[in-house]
C-alpha positions in Angstrom: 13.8 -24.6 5.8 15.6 -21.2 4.8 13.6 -18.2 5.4 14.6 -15.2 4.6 13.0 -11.8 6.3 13.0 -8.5 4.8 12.5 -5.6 7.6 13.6 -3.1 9.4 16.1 -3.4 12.3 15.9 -0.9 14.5 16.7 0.4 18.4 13.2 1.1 20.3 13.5 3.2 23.1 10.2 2.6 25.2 8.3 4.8 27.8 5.8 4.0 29.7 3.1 6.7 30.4 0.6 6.1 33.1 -2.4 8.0 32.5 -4.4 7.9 29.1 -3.5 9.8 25.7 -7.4 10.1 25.5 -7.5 12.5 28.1 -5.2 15.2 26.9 -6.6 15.6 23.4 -9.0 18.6 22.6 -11.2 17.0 19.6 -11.5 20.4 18.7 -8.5 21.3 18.6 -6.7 18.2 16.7 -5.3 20.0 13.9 -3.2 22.7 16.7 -1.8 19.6 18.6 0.1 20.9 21.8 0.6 18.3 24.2 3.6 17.2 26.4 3.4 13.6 28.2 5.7 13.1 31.6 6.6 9.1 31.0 7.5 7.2 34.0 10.0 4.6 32.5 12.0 4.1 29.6 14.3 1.9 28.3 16.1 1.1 25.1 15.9 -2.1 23.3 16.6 -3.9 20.2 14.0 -3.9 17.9 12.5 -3.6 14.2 10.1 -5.8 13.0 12.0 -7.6 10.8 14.7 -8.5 13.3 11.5 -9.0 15.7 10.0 -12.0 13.5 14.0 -13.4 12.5 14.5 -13.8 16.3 10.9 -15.2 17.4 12.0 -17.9 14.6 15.2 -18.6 15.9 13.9 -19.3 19.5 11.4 -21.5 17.7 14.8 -23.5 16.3 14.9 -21.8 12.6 18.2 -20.1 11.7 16.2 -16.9 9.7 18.5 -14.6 7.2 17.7 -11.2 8.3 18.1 -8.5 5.2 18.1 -5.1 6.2 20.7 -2.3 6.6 22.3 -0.8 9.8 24.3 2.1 11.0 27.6 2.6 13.0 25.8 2.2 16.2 25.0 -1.9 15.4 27.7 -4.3 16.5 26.4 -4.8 20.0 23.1 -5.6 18.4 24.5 -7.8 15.5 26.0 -9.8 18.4 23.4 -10.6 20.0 21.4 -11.4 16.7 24.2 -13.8 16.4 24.5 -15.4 19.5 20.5 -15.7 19.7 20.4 -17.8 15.9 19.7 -15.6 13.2 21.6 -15.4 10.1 23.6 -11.7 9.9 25.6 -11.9 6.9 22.8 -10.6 5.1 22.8 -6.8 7.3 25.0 -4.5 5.5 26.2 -1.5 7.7 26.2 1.6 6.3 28.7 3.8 8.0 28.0 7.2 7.6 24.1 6.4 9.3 22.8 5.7 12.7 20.5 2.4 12.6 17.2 3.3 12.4 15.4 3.9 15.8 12.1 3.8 17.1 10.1 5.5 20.0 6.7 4.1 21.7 5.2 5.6 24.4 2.3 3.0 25.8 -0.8 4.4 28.3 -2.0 2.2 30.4 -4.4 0.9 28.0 -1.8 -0.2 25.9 -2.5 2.7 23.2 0.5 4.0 21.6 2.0 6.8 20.3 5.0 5.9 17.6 7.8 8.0 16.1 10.4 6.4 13.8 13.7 7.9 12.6 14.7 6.0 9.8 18.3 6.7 9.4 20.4 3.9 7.9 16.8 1.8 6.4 16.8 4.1 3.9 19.2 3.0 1.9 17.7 -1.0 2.2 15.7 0.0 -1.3 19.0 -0.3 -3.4 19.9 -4.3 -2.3 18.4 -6.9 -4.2 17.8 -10.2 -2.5 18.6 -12.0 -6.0 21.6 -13.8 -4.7 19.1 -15.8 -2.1 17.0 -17.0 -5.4 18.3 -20.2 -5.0 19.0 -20.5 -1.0 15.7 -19.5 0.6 12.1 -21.6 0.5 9.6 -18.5 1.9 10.9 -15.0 2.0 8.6 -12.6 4.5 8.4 -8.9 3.2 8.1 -6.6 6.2 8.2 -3.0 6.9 11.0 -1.5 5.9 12.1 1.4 3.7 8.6 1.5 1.4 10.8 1.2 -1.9 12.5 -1.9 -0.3 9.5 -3.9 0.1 7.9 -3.0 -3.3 11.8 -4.1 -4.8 11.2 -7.1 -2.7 8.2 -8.4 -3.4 8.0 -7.8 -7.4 11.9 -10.1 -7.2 10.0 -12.6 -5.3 7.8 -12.9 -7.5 9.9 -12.3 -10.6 12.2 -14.9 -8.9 9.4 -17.6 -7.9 10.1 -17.2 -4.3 7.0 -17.9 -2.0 6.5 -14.6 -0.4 4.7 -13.4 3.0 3.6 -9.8 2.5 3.2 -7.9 5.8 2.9 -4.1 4.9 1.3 -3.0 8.5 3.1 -0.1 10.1 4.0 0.8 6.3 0.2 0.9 5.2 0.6 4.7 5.7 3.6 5.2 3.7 2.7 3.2 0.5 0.3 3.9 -2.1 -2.7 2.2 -3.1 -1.6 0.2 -6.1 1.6 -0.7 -3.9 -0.5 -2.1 -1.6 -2.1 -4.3 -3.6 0.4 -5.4 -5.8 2.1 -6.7 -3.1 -0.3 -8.6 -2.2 -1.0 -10.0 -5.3 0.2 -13.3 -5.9 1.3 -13.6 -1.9 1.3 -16.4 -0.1 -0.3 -15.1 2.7 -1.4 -11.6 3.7 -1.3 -10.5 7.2 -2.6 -7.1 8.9 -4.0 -6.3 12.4 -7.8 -5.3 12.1 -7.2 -1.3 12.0 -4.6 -2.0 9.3 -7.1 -3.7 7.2 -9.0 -1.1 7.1 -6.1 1.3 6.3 -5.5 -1.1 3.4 -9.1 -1.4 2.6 -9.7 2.2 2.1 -6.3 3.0 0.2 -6.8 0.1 -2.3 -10.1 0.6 -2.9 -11.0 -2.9 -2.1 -13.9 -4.9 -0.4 -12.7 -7.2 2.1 -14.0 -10.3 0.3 -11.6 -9.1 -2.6 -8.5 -9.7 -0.8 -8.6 -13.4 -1.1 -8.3 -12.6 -4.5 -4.7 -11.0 -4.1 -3.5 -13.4 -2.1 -4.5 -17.6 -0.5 -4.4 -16.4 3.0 -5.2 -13.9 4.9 -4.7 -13.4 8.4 -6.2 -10.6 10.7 -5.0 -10.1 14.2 -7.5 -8.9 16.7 -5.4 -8.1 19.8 -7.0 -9.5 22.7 -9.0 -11.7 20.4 -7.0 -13.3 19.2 -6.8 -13.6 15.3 -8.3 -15.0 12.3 -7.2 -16.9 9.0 -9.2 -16.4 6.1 -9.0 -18.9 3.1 -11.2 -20.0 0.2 -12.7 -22.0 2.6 -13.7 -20.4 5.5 -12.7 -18.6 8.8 -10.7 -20.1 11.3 -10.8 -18.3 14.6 -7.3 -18.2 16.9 -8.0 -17.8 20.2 -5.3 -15.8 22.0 -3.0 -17.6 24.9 -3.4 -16.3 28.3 -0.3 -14.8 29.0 0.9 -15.3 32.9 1.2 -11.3 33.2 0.6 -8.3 31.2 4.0 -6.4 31.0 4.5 -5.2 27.2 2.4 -5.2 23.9 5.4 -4.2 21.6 6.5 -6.6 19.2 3.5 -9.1 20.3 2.5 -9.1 16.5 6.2 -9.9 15.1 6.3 -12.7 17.3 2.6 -13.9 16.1 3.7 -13.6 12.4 6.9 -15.8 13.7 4.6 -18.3 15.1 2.5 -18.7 11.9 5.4 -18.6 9.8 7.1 -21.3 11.4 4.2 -23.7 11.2 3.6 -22.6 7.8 7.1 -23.3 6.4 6.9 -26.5 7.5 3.7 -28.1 6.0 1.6 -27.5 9.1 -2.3 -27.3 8.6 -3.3 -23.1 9.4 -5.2 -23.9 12.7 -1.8 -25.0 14.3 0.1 -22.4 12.6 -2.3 -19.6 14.2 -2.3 -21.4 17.7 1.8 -21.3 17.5 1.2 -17.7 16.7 -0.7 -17.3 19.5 1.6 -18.9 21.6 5.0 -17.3 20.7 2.9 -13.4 21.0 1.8 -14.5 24.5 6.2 -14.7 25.5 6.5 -11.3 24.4 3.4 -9.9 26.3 4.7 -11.1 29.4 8.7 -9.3 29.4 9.3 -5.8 28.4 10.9 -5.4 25.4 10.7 -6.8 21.2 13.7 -9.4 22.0 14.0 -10.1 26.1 12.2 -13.4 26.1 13.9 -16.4 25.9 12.6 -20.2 25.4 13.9 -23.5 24.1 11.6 -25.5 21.7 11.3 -28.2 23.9 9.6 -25.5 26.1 7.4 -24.0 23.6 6.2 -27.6 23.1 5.0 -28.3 26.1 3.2 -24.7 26.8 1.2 -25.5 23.6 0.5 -28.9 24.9 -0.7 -27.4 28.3 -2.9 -25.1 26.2 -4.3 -27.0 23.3 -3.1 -30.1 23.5 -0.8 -32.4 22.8 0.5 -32.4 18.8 2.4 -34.7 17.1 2.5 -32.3 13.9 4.4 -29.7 15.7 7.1 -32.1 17.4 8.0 -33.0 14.0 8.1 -29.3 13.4 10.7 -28.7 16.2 12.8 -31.9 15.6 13.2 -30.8 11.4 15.1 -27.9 12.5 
């Protein structure tokens, strides 16, 4: 299967704060906002969502064509993007920009605070992904530049590509009737539970519309897991247990990678969500968007431990 992600790639730089944003916010006083945070670690990693879900799927044996556009500052990254599977040739480097770069500082109850320069991503709204008409079977339309994933999503459809569409961290940035034409016609629609209701309120819709827009949608809950909503009913996802609790960034890029991978290969959802599960539960447990590392075979038998034994997803990994 070729699937092809449109996203951002980006550098996060991470801090860690140890007390709780909570506590240093006057509701008062929220529209005079004052407040300085001393962070107790930071490091800087490579990130972006849409280079977040191409490299979940290449651990998970896919070989993903990333689509975005970079700065001066990316041929370490591109590298590694490389070296770990994923598809490049589709990153165009703009050389008068930085790469787009991202800032999370997480309390220690895993809230965070987000800042996001965009730099070279906003030129990724004048590339059109027509020359992959013919070359890809599910494209997955992620944030990114907010003109680049309404381009995106009107050529899938105006190309008949099967389409994911994945506005969440974009929510705030696109309109209402953006919103919802992009979901119109999708595949699948996914969103975190806050991000619903962001989408909810800007599009004017009741929740038991969006099934109109698009066959599936899928809601993730954090730790409870997530659910996939269809025609037919609910299906709850239970979350994995991860074996420590290091890092929540990039947990729901490798959830959609998860999901995406069972989906692109004929899977039925409830397996799809449990591989979802499954891959977000690697990134929870290392710091960092692209520091985990697995090999299919591995991933195989971590889901058999945890749900059992499935003959379905073998065939899955060995079609790569």
């Amino acid at each position: 299967m070729r699937i092809l992600i449109s996203g951002s790639i980006a550098f996060d730089t991470i801090m860690s704060f140890s007390g709780r944003f909570s506590e240093h916010f006057l509701p008062d006083k929220l529209d005079r906002i004052s407040v300085s945070f001393l962070v107790d670690s930071m490091t800087r990693q490579h990130g972006g969502v849409g280079a977040n879900i191409a490299y979940n799927l290449a651990l998970l044996g896919e070989r993903p064509i990333l689509f975005g556009t970079v700065g001066q500052d990316f041929a370490s990254y591109r590298q590694a993007l490389e070296t770990a599977g994923v598809d490049v040739f589709g990153v165009r480097t703009i050389a008068d920009e930085f790469t787009a770069s991202c800032f999370i500082n997480t309390d220690q109850r895993e809230n965070q605070i987000v800042f996001f320069y965009v730099g070279a991503m906003r030129e990724a709204g004048k590339r059109s992904i027509e020359s992959y008409r013919d070359k890809v079977d599910l494209a997955v339309i992620s944030p990114n530049a907010p003109d680049a994933m309404v381009r995106h999503a009107a050529e899938c459809k105006e190309f008949g590509i099967s389409y994911v569409w994945d506005p969440s961290q974009q929510i705030v940035n696109l309109d209402g009737a953006s919103l919802r034409k992009g979901a119109e016609g999708a595949r699948l629609l996914i969103m975190n539970e806050y991000e619903e209701e962001m989408f909810l309120k800007k599009t004017g819709c009741a929740r038991s519309d969006l099934l109109s827009l698009s066959k599936i949608v899928v809601v993730t809950l954090g730790e409870n897991g997530s659910e996939i909503r269809t025609a037919e009913g609910i299906l709850t996802i239970p979350p994995v247990r991860p074996e420590a609790i290091v890092d929540p960034t990039g947990v729901g890029d490798a959830y959609r990678s998860g999901l995406i991978k069972g989906m692109a290969h004929g899977l039925d959802l409830e397996p799809c969500g449990r591989m979802g599960s499954l891959a977000a539960a690697y990134v929870l447990e290392t710091r960092g968007t692209q520091n985990h590392r697995y090999a299919p075979s591995e991933f195989l038998e971590r889901y058999a431990r945890v749900f059992g034994p499935s003959d379905a997803l073998s065939q899955c990994m060995d079609e790569r």
